[in-house]
C-alpha positions as YAML, in Angstrom:
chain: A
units: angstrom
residues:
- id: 1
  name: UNK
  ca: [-22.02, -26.66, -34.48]
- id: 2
  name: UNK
  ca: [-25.82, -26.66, -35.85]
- id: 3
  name: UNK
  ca: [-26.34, -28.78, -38.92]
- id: 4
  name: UNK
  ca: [-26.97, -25.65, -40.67]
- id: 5
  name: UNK
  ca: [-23.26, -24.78, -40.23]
- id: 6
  name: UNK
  ca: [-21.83, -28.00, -40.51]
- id: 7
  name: UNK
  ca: [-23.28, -28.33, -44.06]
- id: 8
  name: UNK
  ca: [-21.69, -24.63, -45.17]
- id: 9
  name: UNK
  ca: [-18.67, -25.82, -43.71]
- id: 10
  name: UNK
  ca: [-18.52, -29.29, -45.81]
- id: 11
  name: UNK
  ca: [-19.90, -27.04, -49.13]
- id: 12
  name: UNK
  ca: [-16.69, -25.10, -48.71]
- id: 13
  name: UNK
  ca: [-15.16, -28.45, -49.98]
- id: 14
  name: UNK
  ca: [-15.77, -27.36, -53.39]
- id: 15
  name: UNK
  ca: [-13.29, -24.69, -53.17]
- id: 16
  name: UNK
  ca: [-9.80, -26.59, -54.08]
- id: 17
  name: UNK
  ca: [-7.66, -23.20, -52.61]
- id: 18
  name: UNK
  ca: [-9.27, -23.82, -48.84]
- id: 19
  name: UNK
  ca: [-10.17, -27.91, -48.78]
- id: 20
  name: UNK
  ca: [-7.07, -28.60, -47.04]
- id: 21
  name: UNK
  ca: [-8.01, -26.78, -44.39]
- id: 22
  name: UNK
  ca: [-11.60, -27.65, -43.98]
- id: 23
  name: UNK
  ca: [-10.80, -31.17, -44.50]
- id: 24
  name: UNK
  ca: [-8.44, -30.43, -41.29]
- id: 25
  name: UNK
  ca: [-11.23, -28.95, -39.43]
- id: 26
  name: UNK
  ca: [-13.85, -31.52, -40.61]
- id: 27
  name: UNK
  ca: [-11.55, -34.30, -39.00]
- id: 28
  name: UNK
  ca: [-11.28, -32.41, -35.79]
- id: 29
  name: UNK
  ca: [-15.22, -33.29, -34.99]
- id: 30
  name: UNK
  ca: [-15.16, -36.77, -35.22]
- id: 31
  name: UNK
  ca: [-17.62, -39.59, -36.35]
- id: 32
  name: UNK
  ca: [-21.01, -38.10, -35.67]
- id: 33
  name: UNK
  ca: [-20.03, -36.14, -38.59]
- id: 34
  name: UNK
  ca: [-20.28, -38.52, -41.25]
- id: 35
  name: UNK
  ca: [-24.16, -39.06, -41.79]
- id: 36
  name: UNK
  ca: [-23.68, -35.30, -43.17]
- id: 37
  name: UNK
  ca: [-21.03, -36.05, -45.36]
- id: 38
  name: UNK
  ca: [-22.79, -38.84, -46.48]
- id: 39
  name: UNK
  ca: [-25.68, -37.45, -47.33]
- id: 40
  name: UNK
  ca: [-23.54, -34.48, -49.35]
- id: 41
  name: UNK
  ca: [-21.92, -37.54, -51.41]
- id: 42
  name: UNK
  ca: [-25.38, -38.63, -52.83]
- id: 43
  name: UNK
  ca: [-26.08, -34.98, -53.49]
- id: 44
  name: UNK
  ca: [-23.15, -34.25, -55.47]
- id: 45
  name: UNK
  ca: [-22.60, -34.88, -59.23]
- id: 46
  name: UNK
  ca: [-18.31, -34.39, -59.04]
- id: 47
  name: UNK
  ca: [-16.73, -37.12, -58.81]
- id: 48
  name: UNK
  ca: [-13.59, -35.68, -57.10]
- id: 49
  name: UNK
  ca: [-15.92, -34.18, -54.37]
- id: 50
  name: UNK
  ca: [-17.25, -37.72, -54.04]
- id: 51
  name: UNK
  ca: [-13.19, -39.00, -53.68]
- id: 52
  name: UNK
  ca: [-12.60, -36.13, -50.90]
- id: 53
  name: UNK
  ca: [-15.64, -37.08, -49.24]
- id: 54
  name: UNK
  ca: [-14.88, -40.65, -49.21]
- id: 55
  name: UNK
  ca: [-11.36, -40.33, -48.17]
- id: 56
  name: UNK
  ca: [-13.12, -38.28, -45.29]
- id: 57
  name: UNK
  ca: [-14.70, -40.76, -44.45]
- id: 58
  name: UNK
  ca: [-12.98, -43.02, -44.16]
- id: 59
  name: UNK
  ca: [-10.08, -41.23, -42.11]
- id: 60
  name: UNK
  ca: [-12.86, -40.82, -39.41]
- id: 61
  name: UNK
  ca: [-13.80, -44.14, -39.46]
- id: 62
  name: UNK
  ca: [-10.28, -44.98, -38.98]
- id: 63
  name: UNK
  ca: [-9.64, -42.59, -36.50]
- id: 64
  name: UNK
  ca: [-12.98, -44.15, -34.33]
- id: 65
  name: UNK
  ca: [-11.85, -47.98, -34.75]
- id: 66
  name: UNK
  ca: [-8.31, -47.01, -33.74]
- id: 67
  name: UNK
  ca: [-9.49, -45.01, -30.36]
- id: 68
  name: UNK
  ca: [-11.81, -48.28, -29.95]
- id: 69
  name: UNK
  ca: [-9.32, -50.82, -30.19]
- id: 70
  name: UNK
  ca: [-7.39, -48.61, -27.36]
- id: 71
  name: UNK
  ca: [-9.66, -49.26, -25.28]
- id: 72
  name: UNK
  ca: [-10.61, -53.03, -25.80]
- id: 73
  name: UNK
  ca: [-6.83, -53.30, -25.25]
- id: 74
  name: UNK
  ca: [-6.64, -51.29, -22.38]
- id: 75
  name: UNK
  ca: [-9.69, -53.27, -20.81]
- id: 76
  name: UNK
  ca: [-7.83, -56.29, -20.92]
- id: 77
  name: UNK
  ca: [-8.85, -57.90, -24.43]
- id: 78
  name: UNK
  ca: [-10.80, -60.10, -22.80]
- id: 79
  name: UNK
  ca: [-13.71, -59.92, -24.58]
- id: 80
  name: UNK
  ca: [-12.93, -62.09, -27.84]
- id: 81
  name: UNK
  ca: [-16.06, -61.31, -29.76]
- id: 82
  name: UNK
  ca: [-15.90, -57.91, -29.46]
- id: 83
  name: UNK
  ca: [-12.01, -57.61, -30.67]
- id: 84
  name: UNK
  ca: [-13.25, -59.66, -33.52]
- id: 85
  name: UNK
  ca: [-15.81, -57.22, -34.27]
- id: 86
  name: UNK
  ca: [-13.62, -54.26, -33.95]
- id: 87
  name: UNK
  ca: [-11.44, -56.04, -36.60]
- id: 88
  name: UNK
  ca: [-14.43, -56.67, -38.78]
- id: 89
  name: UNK
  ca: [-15.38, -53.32, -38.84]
- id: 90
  name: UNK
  ca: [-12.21, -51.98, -40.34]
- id: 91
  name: UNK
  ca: [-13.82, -53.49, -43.73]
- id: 92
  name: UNK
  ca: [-17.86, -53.29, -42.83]
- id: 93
  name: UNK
  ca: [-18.18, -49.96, -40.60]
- id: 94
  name: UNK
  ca: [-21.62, -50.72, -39.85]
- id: 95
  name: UNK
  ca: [-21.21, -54.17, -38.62]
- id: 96
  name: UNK
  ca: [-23.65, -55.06, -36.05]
- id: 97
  name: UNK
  ca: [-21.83, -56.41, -32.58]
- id: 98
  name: UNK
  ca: [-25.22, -57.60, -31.26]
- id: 99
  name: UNK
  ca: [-25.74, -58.92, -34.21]
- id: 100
  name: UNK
  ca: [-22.94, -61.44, -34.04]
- id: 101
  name: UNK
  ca: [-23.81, -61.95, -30.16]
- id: 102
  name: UNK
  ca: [-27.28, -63.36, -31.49]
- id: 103
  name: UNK
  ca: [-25.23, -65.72, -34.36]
- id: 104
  name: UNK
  ca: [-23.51, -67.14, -31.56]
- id: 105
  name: UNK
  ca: [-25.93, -67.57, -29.12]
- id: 106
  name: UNK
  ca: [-28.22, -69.21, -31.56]
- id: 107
  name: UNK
  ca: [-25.37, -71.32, -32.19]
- id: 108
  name: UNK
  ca: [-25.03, -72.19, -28.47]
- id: 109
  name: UNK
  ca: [-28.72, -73.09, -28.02]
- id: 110
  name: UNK
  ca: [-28.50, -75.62, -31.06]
- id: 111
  name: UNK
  ca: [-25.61, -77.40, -29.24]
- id: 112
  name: UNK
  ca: [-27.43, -76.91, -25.68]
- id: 113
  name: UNK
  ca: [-30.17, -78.55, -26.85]
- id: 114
  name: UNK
  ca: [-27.82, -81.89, -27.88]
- id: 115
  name: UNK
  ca: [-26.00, -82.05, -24.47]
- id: 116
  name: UNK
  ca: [-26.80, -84.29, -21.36]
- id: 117
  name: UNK
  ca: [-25.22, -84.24, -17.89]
- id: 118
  name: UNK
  ca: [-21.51, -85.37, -17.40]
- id: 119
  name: UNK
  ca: [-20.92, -85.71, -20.83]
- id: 120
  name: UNK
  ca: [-17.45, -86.70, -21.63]
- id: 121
  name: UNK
  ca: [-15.33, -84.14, -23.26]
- id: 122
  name: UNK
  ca: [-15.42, -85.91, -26.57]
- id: 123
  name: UNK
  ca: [-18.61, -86.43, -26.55]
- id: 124
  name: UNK
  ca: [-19.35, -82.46, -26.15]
- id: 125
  name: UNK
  ca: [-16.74, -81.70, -29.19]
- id: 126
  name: UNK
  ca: [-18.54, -84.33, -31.20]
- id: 127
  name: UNK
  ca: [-21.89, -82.11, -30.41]
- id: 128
  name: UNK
  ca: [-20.00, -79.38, -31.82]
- id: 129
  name: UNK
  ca: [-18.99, -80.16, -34.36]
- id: 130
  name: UNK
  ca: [-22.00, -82.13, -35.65]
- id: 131
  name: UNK
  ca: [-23.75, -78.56, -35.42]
- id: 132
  name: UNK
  ca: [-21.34, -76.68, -37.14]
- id: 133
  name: UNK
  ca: [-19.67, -78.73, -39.41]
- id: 134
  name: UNK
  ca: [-22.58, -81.07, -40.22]
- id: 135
  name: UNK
  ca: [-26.00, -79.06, -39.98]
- id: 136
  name: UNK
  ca: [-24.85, -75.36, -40.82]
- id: 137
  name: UNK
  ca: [-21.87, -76.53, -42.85]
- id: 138
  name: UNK
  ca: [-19.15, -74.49, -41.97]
- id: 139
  name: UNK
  ca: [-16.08, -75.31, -43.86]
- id: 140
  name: UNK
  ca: [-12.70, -74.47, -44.79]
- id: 141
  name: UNK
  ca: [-12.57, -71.91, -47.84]
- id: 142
  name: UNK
  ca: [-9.79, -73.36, -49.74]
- id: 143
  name: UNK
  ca: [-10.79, -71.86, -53.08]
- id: 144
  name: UNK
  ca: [-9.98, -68.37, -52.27]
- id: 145
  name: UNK
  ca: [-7.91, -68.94, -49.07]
- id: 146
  name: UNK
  ca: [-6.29, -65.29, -48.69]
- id: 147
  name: UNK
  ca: [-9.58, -63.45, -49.07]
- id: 148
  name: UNK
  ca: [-9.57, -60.39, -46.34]
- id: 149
  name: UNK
  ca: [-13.22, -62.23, -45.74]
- id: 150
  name: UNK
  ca: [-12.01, -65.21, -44.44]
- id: 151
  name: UNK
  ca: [-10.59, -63.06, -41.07]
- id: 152
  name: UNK
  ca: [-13.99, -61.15, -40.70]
- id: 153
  name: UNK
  ca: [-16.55, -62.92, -38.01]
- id: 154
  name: UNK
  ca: [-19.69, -61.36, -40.05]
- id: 155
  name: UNK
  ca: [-18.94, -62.91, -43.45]
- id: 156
  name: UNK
  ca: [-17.70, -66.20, -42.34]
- id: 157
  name: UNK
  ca: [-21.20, -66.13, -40.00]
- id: 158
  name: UNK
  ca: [-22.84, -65.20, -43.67]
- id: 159
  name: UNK
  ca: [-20.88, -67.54, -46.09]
- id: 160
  name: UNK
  ca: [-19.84, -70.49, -43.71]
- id: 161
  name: UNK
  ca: [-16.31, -70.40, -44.71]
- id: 162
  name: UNK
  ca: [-13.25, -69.50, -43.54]
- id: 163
  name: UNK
  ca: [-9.54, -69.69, -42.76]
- id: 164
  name: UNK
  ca: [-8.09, -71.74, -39.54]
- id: 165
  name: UNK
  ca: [-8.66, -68.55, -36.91]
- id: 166
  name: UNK
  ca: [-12.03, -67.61, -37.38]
- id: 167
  name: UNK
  ca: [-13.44, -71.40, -37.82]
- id: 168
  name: UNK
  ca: [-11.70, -71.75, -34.11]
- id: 169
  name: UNK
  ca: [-12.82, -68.22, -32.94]
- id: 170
  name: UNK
  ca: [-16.99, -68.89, -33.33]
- id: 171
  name: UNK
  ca: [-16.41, -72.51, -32.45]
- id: 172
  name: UNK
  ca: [-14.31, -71.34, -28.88]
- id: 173
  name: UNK
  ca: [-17.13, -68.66, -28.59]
- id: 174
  name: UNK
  ca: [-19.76, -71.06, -28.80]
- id: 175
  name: UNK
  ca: [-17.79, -73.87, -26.22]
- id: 176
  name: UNK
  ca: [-17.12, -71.32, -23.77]
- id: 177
  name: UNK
  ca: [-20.63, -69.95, -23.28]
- id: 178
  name: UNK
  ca: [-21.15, -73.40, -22.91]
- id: 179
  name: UNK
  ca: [-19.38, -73.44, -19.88]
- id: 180
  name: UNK
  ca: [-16.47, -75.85, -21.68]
- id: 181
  name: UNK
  ca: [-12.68, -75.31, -21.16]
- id: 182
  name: UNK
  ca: [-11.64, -74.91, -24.21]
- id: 183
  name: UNK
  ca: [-8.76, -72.39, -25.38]
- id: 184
  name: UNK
  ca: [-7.12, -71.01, -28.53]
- id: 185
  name: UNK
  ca: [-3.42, -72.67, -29.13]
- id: 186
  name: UNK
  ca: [-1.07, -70.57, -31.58]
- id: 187
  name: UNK
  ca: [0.57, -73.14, -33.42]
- id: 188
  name: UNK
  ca: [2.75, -71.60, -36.29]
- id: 189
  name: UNK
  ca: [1.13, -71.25, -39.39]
- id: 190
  name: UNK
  ca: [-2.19, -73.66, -37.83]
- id: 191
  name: UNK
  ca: [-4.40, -71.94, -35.15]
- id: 192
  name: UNK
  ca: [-6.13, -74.94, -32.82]
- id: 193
  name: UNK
  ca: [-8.12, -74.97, -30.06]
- id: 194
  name: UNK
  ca: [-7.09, -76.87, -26.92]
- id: 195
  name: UNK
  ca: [-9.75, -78.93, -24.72]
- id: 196
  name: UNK
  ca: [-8.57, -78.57, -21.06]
- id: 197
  name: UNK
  ca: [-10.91, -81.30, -19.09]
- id: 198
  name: UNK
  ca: [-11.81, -80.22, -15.07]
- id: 199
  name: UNK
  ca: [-11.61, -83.97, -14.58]
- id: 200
  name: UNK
  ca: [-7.89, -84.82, -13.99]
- id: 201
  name: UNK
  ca: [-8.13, -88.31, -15.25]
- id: 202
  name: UNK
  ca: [-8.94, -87.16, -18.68]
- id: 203
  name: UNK
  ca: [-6.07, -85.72, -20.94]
- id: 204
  name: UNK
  ca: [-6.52, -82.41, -22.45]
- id: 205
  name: UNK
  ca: [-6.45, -82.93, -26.40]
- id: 206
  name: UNK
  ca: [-6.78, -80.76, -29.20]
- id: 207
  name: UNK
  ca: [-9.56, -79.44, -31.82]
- id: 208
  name: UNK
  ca: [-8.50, -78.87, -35.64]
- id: 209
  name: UNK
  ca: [-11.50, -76.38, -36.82]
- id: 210
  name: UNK
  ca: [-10.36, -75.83, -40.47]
- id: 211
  name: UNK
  ca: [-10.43, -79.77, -40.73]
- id: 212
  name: UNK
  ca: [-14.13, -80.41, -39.06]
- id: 213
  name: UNK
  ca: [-13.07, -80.58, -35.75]
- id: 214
  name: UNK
  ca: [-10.83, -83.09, -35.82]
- id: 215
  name: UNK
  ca: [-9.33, -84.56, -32.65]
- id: 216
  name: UNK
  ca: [-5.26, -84.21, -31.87]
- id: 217
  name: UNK
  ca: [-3.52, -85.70, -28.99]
- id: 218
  name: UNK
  ca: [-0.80, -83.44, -27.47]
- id: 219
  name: UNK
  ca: [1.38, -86.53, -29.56]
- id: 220
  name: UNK
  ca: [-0.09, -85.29, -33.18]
- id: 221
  name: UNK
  ca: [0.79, -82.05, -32.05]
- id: 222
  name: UNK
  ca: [4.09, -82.61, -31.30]
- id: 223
  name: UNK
  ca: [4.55, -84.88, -34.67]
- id: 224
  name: UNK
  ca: [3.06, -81.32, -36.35]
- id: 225
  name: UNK
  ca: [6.18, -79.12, -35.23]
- id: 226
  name: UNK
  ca: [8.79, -82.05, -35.99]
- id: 227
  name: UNK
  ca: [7.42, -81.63, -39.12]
- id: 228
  name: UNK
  ca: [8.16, -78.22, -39.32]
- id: 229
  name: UNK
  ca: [11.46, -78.68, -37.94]
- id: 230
  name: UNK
  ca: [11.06, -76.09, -34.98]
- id: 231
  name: UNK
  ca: [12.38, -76.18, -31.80]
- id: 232
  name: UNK
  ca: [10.02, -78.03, -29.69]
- id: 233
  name: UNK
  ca: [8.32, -74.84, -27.44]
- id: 234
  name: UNK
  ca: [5.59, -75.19, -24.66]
- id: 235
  name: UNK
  ca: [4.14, -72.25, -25.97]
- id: 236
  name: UNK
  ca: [3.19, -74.03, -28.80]
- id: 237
  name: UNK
  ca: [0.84, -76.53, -26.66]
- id: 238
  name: UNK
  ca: [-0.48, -74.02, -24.07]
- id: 239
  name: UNK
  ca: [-3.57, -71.64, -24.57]
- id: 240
  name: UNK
  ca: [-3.11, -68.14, -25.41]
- id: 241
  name: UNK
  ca: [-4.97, -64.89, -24.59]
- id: 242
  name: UNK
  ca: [-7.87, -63.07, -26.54]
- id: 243
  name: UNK
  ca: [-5.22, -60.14, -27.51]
- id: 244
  name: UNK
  ca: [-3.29, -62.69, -28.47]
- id: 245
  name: UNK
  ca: [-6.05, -63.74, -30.82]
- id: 246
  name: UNK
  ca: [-6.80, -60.79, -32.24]
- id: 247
  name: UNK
  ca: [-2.99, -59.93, -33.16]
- id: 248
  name: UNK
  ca: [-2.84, -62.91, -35.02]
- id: 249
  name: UNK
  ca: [-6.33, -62.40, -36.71]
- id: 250
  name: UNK
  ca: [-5.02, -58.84, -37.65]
- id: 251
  name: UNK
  ca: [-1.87, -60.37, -38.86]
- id: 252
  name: UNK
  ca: [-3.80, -62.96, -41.24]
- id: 253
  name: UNK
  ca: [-5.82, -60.04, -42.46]
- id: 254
  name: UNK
  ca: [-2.87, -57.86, -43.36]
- id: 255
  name: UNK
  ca: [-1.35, -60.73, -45.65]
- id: 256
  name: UNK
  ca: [-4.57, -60.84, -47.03]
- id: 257
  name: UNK
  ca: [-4.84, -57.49, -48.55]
- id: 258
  name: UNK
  ca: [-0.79, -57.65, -49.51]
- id: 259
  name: UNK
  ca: [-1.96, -60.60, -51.50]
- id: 260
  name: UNK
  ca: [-4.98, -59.32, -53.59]
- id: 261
  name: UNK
  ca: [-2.41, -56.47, -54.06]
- id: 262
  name: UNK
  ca: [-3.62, -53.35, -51.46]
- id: 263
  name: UNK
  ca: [-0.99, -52.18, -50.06]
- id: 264
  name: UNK
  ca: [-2.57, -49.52, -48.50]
- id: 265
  name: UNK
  ca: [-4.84, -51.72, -46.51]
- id: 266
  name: UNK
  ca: [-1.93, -53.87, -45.27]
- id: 267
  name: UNK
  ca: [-0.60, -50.97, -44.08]
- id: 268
  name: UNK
  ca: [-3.49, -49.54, -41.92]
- id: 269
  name: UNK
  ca: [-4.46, -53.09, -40.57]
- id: 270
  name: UNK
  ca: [-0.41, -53.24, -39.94]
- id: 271
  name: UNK
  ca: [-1.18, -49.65, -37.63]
- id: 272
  name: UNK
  ca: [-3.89, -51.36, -36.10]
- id: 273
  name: UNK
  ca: [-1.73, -54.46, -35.05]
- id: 274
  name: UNK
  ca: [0.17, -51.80, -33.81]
- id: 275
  name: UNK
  ca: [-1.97, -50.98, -31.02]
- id: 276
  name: UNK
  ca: [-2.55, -54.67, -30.16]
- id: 277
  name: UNK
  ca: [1.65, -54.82, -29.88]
- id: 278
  name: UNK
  ca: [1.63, -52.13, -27.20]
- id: 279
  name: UNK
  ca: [-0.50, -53.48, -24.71]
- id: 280
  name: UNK
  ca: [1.60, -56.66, -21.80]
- id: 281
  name: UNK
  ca: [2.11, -59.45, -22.86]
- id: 282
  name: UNK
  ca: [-0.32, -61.93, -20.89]
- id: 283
  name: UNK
  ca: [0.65, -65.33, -22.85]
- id: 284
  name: UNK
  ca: [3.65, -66.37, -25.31]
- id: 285
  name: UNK
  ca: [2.70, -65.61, -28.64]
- id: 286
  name: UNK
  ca: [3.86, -67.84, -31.92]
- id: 287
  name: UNK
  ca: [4.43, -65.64, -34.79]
- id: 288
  name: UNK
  ca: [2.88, -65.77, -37.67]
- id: 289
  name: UNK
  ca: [3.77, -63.07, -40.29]
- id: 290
  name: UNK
  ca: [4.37, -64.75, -43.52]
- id: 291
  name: UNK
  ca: [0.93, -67.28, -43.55]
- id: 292
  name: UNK
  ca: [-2.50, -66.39, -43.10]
- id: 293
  name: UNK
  ca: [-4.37, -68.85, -41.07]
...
């Protein structure tokens, strides 16, 4: 279609005894449609046109993130910071992905910059966490914990705070393009990250990101889920996948909106998970549908 037509077509909006079906046929061409409908919401004065057109919208949108998610899935989910955008753009369409790629790289060259040779492990978390924690000040947000924010990568880049997940997800982003073995661990209702030395005479230990990078041994860890009187379970101590991440971010994000009372949001991250829930399995995963993390 020209623009000419596709602007008579989303005029015919105004007529309440054919919008259903022009709404039906509007859908049917996809995202590259919605600069035009767009621009016909700042041109219009009714404020039900301007509901119609944002529920319009906003279906597309939907509709694009949901075809995109298929095929992060299908790629393998490997690519954490790109499911983490695709979740982040459910609430902020126009998030930038490169965008976040430079936050963390600028993040990585900070910490580069502090390393030496054969550092020992602890010694490289200690890096870490003195650039995050200490110099850009990242921090638990405990004073609005079930914010939807708190599970999207751009505003905890923007704000510095965050729940468990995402404090572990930039600080495993930055480690691994550091060439570090580090790993996400899906403790219930605690996400950690799991150090994994090369160097067999060193144990593998434990990061706690939503307390400043606190060290665990696998001990602590294992104290943790006595606690919580659970069946002791190696999942519980082994790294998980990406997907796996992202499930449980999209998890967190539908409590989130079921707290502040949208239902309707729940529902369509809930659809979203959905996709996520179809793809193998590639590691055990700990559920975690009752607390965000």
């Amino acid at each position: 279609m020209t623009n000419k037509e596709i602007k008579a077509l989303i005029s015919l909006l105004d007529d309440p005894e054919i919008a259903p079906q022009i709404q039906e046929k509007i859908q049917t061409l996809g995202e590259s449609i919605i600069p035009f409908l767009e621009e016909s919401w700042e041109e219009t004065l009714n404020p039900d046109q301007q509901q119609r057109l944002e529920n319009l919208i906003h279906h597309l949108q939907f509709d694009g993130l949901q075809q995109r998610l298929r095929v992060w899935r299908d790629s393998g989910g490997e690519n954490l910071l790109e499911g983490m955008w695709l979740l982040n753009s459910y609430q902020y369409p126009d998030a930038d992905l490169q965008a976040l790629n430079r936050s963390i790289e600028q993040l990585r060259f900070e910490v580069w910059t502090l390393t030496r040779p054969a550092m020992h492990p602890a010694d490289q978390v200690q890096t870490l966490n003195h650039i995050l924690f200490k110099t850009h000040k990242f921090a638990a947000n405990t004073q609005n914990f079930h914010s939807p924010a708190n599970s999207m990568l751009q505003r905890v880049l923007e704000t510095r705070r965050g729940n468990p997940l995402t404090l572990c997800v930039i600080y495993l982003l930055v480690a691994q393009r550091l060439g570090w073995p580090v790993y996400g661990v899906n403790l219930p209702n605690l996400f950690v990250l799991m150090f994994r030395p090369t160097n067999p005479n060193v144990e593998p230990f434990y990061i706690n990101c939503y307390n400043r990078g606190l060290i665990l041994s696998r001990t602590d860890i294992e104290h943790y889920i006595a606690q919580l009187n659970l069946t002791p379970n190696p999942m519980f101590l082994e790294p998980c996948s990406h997907l796996d991440i992202v499930r449980r971010a999209l998890r967190n994000l539908a409590v989130s909106f079921e707290k502040i009372q949208e239902p309707a949001k729940a529902a369509e991250v809930t659809q979203l998970l959905s996709i996520l829930l179809d793809a193998p399995e590639t590691a055990p995963e700990a559920a975690n549908d009752e607390t965000e993390d």
